[in-house]
C-alpha positions as CSV (number, residue, x, y, z in Angstrom):
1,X,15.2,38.3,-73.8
2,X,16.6,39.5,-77.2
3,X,16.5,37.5,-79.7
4,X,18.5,37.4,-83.1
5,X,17.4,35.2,-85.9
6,X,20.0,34.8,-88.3
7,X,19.5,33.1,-92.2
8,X,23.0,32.0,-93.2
9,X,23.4,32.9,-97.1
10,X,22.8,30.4,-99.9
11,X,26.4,30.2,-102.1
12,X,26.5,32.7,-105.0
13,X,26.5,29.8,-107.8
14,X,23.6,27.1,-107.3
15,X,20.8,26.5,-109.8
16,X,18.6,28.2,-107.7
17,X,20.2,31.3,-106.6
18,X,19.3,33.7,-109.0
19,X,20.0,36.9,-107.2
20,X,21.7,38.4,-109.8
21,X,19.2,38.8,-112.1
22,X,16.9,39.7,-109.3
23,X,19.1,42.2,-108.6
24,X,19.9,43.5,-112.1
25,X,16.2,43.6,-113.2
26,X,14.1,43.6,-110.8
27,X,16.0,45.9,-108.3
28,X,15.3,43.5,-105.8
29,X,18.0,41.9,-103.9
30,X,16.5,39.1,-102.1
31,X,14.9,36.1,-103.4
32,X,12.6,34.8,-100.5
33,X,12.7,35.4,-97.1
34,X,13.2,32.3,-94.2
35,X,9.8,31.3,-93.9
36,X,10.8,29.0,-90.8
37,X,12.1,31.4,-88.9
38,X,8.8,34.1,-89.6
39,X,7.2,31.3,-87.9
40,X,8.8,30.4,-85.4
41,X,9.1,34.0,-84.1
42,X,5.0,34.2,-83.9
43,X,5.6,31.6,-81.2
44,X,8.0,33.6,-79.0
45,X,6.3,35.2,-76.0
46,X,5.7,39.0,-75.4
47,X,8.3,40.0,-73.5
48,X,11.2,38.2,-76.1
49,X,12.2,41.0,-78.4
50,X,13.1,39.6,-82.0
51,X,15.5,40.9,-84.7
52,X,15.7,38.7,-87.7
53,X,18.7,39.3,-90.2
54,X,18.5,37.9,-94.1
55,X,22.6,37.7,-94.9
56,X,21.7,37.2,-97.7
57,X,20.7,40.8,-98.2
58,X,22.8,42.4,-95.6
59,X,24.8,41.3,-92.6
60,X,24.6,41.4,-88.9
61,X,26.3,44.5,-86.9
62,X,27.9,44.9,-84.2
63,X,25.2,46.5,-82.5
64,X,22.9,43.4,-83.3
65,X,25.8,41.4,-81.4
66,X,26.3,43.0,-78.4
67,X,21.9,43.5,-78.3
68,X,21.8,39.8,-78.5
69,X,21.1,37.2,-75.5
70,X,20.6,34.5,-77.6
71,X,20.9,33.7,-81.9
72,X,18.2,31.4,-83.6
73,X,20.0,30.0,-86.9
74,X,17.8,28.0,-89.1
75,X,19.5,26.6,-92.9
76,X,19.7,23.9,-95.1
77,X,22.5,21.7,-96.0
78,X,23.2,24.2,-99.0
79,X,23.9,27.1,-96.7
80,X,26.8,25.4,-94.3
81,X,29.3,27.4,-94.9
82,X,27.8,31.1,-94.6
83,X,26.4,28.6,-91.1
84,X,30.0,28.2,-90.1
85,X,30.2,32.4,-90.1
86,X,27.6,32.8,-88.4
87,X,28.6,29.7,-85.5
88,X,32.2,30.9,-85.3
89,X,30.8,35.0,-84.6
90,X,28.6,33.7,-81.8
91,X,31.4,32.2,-80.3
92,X,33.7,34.9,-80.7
93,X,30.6,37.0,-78.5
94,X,30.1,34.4,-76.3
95,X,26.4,34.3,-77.5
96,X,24.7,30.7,-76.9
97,X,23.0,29.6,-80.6
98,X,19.7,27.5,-81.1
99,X,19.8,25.4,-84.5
100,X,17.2,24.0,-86.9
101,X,16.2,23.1,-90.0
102,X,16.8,20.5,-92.5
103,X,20.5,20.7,-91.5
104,X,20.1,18.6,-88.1
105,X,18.3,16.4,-89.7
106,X,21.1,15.5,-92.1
107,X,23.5,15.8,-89.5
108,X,22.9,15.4,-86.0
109,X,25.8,14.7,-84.4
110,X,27.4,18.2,-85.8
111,X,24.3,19.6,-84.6
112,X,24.7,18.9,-81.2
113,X,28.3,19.7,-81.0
114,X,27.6,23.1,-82.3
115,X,24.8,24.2,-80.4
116,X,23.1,25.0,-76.7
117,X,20.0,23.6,-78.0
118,X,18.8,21.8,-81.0
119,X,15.7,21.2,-82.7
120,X,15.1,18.2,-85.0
121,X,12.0,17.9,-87.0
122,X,9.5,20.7,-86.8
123,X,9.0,22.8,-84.3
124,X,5.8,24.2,-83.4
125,X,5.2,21.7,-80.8
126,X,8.0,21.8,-79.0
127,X,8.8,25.7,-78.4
128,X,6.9,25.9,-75.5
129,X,10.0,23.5,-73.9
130,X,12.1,25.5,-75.4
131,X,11.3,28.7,-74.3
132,X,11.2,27.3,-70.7
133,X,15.0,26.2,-71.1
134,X,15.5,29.7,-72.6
135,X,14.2,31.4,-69.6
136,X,16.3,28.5,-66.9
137,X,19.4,29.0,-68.8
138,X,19.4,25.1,-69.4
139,X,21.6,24.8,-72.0
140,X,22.7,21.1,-74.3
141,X,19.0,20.4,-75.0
142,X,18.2,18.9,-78.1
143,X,14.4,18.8,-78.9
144,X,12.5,16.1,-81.6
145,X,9.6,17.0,-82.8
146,X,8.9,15.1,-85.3
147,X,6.3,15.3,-88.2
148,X,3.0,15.5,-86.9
149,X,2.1,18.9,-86.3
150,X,-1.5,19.9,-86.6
151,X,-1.1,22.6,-89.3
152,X,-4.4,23.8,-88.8
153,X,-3.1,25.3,-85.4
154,X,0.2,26.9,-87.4
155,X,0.2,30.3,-85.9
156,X,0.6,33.6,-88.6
157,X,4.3,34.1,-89.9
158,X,5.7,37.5,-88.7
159,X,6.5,38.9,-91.7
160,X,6.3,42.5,-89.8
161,X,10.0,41.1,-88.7
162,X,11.4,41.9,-92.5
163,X,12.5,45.3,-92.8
164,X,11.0,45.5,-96.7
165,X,9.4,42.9,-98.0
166,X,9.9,44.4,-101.6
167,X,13.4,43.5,-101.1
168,X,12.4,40.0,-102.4
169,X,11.0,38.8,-105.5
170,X,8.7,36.4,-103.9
171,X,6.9,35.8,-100.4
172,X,6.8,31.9,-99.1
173,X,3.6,30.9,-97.5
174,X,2.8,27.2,-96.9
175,X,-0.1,25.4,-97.3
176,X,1.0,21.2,-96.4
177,X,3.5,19.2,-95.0
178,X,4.6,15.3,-95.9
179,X,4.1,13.7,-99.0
180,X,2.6,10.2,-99.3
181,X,5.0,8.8,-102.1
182,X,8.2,6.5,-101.5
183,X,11.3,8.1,-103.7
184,X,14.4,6.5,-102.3
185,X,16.3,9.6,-102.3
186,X,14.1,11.6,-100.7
187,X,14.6,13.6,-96.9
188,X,11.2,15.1,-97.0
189,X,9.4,12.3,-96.4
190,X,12.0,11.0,-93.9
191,X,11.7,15.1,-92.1
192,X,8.2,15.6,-92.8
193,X,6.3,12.3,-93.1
194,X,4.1,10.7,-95.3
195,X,1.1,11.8,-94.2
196,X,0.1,15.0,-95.7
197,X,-0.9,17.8,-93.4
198,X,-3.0,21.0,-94.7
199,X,-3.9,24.3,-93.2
200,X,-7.6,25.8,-93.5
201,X,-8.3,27.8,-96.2
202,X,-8.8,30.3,-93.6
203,X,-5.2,30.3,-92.8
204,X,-3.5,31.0,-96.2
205,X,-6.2,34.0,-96.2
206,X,-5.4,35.9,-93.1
207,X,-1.7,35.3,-94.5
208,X,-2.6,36.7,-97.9
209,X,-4.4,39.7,-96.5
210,X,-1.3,40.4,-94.0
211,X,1.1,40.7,-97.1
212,X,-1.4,42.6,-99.0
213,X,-2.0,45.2,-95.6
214,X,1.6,45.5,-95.3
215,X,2.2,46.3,-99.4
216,X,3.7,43.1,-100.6
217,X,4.2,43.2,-104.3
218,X,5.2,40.3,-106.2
219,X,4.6,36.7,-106.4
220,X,3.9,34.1,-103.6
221,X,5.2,30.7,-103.4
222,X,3.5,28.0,-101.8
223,X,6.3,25.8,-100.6
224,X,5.0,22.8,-100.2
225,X,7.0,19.9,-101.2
226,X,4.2,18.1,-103.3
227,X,0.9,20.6,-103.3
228,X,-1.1,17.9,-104.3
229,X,0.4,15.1,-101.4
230,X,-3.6,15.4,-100.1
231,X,-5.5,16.3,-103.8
232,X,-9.0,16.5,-101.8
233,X,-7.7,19.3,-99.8
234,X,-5.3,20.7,-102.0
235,X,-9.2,21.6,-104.6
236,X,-10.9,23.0,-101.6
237,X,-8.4,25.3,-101.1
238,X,-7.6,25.8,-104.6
239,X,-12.0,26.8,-105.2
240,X,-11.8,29.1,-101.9
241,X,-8.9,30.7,-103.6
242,X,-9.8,31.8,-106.6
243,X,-12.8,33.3,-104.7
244,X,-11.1,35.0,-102.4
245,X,-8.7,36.5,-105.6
246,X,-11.8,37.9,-107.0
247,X,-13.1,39.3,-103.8
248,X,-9.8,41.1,-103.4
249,X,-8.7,42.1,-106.7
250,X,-6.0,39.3,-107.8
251,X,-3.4,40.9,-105.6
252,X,-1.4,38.4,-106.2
253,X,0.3,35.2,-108.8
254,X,1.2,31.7,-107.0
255,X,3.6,29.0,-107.9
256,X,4.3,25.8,-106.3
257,X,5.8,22.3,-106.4
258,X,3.6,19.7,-107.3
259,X,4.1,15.3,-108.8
260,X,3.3,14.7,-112.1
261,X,0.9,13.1,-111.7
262,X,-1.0,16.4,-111.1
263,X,-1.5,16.2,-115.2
264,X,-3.9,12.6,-114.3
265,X,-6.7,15.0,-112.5
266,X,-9.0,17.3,-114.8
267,X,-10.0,19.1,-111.7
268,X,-6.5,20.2,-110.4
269,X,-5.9,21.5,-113.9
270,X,-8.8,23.6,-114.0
271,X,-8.7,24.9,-110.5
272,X,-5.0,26.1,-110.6
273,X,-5.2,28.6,-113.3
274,X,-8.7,30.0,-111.5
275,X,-6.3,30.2,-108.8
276,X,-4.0,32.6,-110.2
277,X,-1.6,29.8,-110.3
278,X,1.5,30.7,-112.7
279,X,3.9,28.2,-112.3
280,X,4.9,24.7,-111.1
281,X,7.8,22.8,-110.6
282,X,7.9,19.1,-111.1
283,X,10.4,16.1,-110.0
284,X,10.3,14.7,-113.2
285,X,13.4,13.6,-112.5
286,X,14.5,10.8,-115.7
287,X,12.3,9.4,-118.4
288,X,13.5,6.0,-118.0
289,X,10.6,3.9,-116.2
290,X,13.0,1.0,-115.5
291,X,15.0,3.6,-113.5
292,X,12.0,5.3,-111.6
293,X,11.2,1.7,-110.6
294,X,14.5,1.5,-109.4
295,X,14.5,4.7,-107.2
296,X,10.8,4.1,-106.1
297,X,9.6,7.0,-107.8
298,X,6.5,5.0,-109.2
299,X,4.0,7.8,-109.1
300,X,6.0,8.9,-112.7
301,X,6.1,5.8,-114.5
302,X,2.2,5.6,-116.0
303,X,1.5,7.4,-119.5
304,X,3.7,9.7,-121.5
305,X,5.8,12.2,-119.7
306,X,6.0,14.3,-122.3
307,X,2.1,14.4,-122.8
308,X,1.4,15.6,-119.3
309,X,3.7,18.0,-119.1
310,X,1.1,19.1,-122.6
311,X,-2.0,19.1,-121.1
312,X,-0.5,21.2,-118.2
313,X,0.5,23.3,-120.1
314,X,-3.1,23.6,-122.2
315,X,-4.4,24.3,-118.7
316,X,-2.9,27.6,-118.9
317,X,0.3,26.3,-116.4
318,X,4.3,26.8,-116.9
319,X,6.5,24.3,-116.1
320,X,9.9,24.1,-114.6
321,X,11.5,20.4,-113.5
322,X,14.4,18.9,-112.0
323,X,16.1,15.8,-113.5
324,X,18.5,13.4,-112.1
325,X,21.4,11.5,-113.3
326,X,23.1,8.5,-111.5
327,X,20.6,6.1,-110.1
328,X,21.5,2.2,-110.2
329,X,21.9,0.6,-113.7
330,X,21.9,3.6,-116.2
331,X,23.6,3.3,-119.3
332,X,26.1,5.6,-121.3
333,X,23.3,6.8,-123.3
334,X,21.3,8.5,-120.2
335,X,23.2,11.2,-120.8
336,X,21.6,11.6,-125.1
337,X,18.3,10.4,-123.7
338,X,18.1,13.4,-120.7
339,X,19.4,16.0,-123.5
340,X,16.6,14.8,-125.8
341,X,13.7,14.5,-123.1
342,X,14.9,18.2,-122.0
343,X,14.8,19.7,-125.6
344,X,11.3,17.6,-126.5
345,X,10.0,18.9,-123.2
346,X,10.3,22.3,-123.9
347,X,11.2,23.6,-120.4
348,X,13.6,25.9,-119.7
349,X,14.3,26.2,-116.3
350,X,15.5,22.4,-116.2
351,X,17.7,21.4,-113.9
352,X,19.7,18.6,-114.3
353,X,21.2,17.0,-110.8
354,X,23.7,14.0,-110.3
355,X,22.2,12.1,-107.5
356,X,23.0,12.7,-104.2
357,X,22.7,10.3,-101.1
358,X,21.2,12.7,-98.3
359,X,22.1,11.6,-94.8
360,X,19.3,9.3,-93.2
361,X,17.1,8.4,-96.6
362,X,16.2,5.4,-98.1
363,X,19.0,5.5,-100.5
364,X,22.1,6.5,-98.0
365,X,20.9,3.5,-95.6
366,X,21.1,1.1,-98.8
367,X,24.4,2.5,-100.1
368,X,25.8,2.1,-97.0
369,X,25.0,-1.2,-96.5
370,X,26.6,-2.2,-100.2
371,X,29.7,-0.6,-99.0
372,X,29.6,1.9,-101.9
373,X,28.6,5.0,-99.9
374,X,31.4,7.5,-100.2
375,X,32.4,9.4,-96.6
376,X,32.3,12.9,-98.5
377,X,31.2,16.0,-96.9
378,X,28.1,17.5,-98.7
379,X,26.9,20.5,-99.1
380,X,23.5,19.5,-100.9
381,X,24.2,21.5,-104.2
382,X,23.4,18.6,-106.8
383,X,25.0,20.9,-110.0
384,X,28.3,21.2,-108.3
385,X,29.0,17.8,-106.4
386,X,27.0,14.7,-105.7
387,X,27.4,10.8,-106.8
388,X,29.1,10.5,-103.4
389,X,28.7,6.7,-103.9
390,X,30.8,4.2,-105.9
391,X,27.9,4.1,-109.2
392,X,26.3,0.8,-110.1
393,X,26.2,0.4,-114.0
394,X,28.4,1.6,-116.7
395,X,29.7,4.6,-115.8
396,X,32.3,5.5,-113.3
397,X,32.2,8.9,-111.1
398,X,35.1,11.0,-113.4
399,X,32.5,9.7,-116.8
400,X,29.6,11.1,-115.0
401,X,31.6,14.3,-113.7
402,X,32.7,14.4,-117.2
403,X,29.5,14.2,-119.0
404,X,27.5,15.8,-116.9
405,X,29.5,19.5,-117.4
406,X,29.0,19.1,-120.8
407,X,25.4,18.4,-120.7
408,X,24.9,21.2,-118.5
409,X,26.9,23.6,-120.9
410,X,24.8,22.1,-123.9
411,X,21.4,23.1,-122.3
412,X,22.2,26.2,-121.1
413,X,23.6,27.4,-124.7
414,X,21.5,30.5,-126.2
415,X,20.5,28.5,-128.9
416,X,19.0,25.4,-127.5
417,X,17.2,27.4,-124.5
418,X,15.5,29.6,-127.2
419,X,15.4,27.1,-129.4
420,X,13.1,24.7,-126.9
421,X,11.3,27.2,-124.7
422,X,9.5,28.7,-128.1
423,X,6.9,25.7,-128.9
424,X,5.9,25.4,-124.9
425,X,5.0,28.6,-125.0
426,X,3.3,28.9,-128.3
427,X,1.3,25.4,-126.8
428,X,0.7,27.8,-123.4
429,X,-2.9,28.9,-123.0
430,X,-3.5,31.3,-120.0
431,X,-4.2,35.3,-119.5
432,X,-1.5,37.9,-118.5
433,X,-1.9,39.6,-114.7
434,X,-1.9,42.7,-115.9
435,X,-1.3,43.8,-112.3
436,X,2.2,41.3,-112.3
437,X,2.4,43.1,-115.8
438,X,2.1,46.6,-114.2
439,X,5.0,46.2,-111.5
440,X,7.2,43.6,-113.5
441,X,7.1,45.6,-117.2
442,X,10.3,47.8,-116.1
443,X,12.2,44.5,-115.4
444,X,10.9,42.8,-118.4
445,X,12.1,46.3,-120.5
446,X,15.6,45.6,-118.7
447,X,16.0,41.9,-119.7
448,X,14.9,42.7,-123.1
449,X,17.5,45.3,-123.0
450,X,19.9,43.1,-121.7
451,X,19.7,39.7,-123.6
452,X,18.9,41.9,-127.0
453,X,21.3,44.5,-126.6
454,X,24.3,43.9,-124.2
455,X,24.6,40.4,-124.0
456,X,28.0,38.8,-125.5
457,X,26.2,35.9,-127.1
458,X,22.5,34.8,-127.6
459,X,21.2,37.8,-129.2
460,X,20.0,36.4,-132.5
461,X,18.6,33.4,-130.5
462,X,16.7,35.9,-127.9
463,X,15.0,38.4,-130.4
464,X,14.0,35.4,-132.6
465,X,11.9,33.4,-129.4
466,X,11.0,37.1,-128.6
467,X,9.3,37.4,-132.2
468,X,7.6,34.0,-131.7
469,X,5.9,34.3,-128.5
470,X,4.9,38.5,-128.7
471,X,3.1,37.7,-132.1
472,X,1.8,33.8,-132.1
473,X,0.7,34.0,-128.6
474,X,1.1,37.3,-126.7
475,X,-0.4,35.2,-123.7
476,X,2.9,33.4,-122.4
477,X,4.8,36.7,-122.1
478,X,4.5,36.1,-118.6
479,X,6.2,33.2,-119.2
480,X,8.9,34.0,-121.2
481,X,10.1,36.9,-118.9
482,X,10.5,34.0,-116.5
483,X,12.4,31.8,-118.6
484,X,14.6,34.8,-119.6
485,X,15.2,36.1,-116.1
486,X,16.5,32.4,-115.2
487,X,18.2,32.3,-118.7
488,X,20.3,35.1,-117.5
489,X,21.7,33.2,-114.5
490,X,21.2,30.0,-115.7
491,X,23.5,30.3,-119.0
492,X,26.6,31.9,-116.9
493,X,25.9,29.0,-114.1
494,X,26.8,26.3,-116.6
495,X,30.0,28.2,-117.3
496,X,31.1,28.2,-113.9
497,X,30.3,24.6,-113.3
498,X,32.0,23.5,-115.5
499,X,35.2,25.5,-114.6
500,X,34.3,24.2,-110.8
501,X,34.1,20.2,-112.0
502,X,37.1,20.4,-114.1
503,X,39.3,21.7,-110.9
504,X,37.8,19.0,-109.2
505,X,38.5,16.5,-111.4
506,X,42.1,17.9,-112.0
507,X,43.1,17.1,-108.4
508,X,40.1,15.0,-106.7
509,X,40.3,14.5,-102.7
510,X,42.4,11.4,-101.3
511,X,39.5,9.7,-100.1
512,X,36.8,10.2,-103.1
513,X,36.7,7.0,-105.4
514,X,36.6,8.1,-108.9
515,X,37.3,5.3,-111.8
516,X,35.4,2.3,-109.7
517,X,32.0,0.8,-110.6
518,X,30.1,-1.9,-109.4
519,X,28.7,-4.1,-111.9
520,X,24.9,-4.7,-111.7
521,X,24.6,-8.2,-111.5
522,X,27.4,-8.6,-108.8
523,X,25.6,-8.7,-105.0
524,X,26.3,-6.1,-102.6
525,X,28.9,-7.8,-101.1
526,X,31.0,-9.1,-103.5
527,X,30.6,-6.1,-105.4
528,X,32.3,-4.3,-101.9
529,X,34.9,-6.4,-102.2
530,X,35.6,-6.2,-106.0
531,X,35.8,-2.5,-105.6
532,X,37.6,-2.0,-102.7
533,X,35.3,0.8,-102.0
């Protein structure tokens, strides 16, 4: 049986998507392959022949068409609408189409409408089904396989499937699934569970050393959702890492996503720069405790934020964070109080969200029973939607709209990116990979090029944080080509969504509820009614 995997493309403008500066300075035009679909091909038996297609590097042919018995489409809410390409070309051939990913978890019905068969949840456990109905023809199967695989049996990603792998900046691996905290706007935890699941050492190894035989160069993510979700396991592997790094010449640098608290435990921070760790992101998401009470976030509400995100950093560690705007009971001044926490907090590659209600978390089931959830269709892109809920506080959906474009344009401006990046990475105390430094220095000559030469604004603001960091602490370089390289995508992004909300906002959908708010004392139910929501 032939078998065509296909990974819809991501939209050109999301935080996130930084292609273009992948493409201008790195010469590389991908991002990161699908790791889910690399898996689930190692679990397709011999005689299935597999061709997997990245669209967003290049798409299908007609040749991969017509080969084709059957197409394998995994994506993420973000990616719908390349999805709806891709569905309405199968049908065209007359080719049946298998669907997962986070997308039938967040809307199952479509799912099934759209698809022969459907897998919710993961999928390891249930291929062996699924190949049977492959093999039958049985077609209208839907699979659930919930969130309890045993990753220690998580079979080698084919990675031999990707044409080049140089074509991306960075290669996904994954070490857990699940995360044991409570956020109320959270799917992972609804997908994946909250029961933290690891893979062996071993594991990440024999995956290391296959990108290293087949000439990967370039950084590897691990995509956990929260690294540290098990912290006993996460150090074991961390130790065995940074051994087997030395044993094989610290091939390659690591980010990954990890809680805050992460800055609590001496012996995480220690271990992750022995690691060859370079990065981490964090859900850091408002510095208002009353708020991250609200949303159950409580995992961020001891200490300082601000002095974690210090002694990470004095580990030798570079930060990048989301924040969100919108929960229940914020005041007009969240807005000053975000803009002040992201200059004081020196991080760059910050990115602000308005709070979005996925399909089946904590927070959609609430909204829905206050009557303030809004029937919108999502796409899952938090910088160019979300509040698709009647808000509870001050603040009515055009003020957030409204203030939100213009915090986004403030933080992306040359001046206060420089301007706040400088003293994190003055504070940042690690060594430069000087093999990273050996294939990344022609991209690094490019941006500097770029953002010092060629730019239409920034210039003064670029060369002046250049100055800083290459004489006061020529360590963070690393660093600083990062923040750059996003800086490039990042400052043009907050143009464009702001041209994007303003359209909206000029001629909103019928049914989107703009100028209502609930107040916070008034219960659910009254507060329904007052609205007319």
């Amino acid at each position: 049986m032939n078998v065509l995997m296909l990974y819809p493309k991501f939209p050109d403008e999301t935080f996130w998507n930084a292609t273009p500066s992948a493409r201008r300075f790195m010469h590389r035009p991908g991002l990161m392959p699908p790791l889910g679909l690399l898996t689930i091909a190692s679990y397709l038996p011999d005689d299935f022949e597999v061709r997997l297609v990245d669209r967003n590097l290049a798409p299908e042919s007609g040749a991969d068409w017509e080969w084709a018995d059957v197409a394998f489409i995994s994506l993420m809410m973000a990616q719908q609408a390349d999805y709806e390409v891709c569905l309405a070309e199968a049908r065209r051939q007359g080719t049946p189409v298998a669907i997962g990913g986070p997308f039938t978890h967040a809307f199952p019905e479509r799912s099934v409408a759209d698809a022969d068969w459907v897998c919710f949840g993961e999928a390891e456990d249930v291929m062996d089904a699924f190949v049977s109905d492959l093999r039958a023809g049985r077609r209208g199967v839907s699979y659930h396989g919930g969130s309890k695989t045993n990753m220690e049996t998580v079979r080698l990603p084919r990675f031999d499937l990707l044409p080049d792998l140089n074509a991306y900046v960075t290669m996904p691996l994954q070490f857990s699934r699940g995360c044991p905290f409570q956020c109320e706007f959270c799917d992972i935890i609804e997908i994946y569970g909250r029961v933290p699941r690891t893979k062996k050492p071993e594991q990440i190894f024999t995956e290391l050393a296959a990108l290293k035989r087949i000439g990967f160069d370039g950084y590897v993510f691990l995509v956990d959702d929260n690294f540290i979700g098990n912290k006993a396991r996460a150090k074991v592997l961390l130790k065995a890492l940074a051994g087997w790094n030395a044993d094989n010449g610290h091939p390659f640098r690591f980010y990954t996503e990890a809680s805050i608290n992460l800055a609590d435990d001496q012996e995480l921070l220690e271990a992750l720069p022995r690691a060859n760790f370079f990065m981490v992101f964090i859900g850091i998401e408002t510095p208002d405790p009353k708020l991250l009470k609200t949303t159950l976030k409580f995992q961020n509400v001891p200490g300082d934020p601000l002095q974690k995100l210090g002694r990470i950093r004095e580990h030798g560690v570079h930060i990048t964070a989301g924040f969100i705007i919108g929960f229940d009971g914020e005041e007009r001044g969240i807005f000053d109080v975000q803009r002040a926490f992201i200059r004081d907090s020196g991080i760059g590659v910050a990115m602000p969200g308005l709070l979005q209600a996925l399909p089946h978390t904590q927070l959609s089931e609430r909204l829905e029973k206050e009557g303030r959830l809004l029937k919108a269709i999502m796409s899952g892109i938090s910088t160019m939607e979300g509040i698709n809920f009647v808000p509870k506080g001050e603040m009515t959906k055009r003020e957030y709209l409204e203030r939100y474009m213009e915090l986004v344009v403030d933080i992306y401006a040359p001046a206060a990116y420089f301007g706040r990046i400088v003293p994190a990475l003055l504070a940042l105390r690690r060594t430069v990979s000087p093999r990273i430094w050996g294939s990344g220095l022609l991209g690094f000559l490019r941006l500097i090029l770029h953002l010092g030469f060629t730019a239409k604004d920034g210039k003064g603001a670029f060369w002046k944080a250049f100055a800083r960091v290459l004489f006061a602490n020529p360590q963070a370089l690393e660093a600083f080509a990062f923040d750059c390289y996003y800086y490039h995508h990042l400052h043009h992004h907050a143009a464009y969504v702001q041209g994007e909300l303003r359209r909206y906002l000029a001629a909103p959908p019928a049914e989107d509820v703009l100028d209502a708010v609930r107040s916070p004392e008034a219960p659910p139910d009254l507060a329904a009614a007052a609205s007319g929501a």
